[in-house]
N, C-alpha and C positions, 0 to 999 in steps of 0.2 A: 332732862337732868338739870339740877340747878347748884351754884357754886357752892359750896359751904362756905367762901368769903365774897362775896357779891364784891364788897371794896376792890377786889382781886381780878376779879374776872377781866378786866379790858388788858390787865398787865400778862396774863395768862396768854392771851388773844394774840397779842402783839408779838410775846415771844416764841408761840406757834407759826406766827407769818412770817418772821424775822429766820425762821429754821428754814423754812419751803424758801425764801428767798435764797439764802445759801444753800438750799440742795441745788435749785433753778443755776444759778451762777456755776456751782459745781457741775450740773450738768454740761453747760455752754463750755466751760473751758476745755471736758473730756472731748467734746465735739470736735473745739477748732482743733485739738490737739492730735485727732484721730485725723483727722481732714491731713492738717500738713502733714503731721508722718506718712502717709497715704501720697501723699506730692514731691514729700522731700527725701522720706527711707528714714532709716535709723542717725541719728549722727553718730557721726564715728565710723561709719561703716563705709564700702567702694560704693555702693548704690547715691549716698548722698555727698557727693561728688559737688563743692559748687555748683552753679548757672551763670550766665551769664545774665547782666543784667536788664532789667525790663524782660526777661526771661520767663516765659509763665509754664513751660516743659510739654 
């Protein structure tokens, strides 16, 4: 398949790689985010209860 604006195509490219970078990123913060709720509980709630610190549970 070839562009119908050739001039276009690198601009096209970049802002295909510029999405999957922000999907990538979006993935990585679901992670840590799923991780410490996973360590900490919900905030707000009795399960996430401070720690003390240097505290890793």
């Amino acid at each position: 398949m070839h562009p119908s604006r050739p001039d276009l195509s690198r601009c096209s490219s970049a802002i295909r790689s510029s999405i999957r970078a922000v999907r990538d990123v979006i993935a990585l913060l679901r992670l840590n985010y799923d991780r410490a709720l996973a360590r900490n509980g919900m905030p707000g709630t009795p399960e996430a209860e401070p720690r003390a610190a240097g505290s890793r549970g």
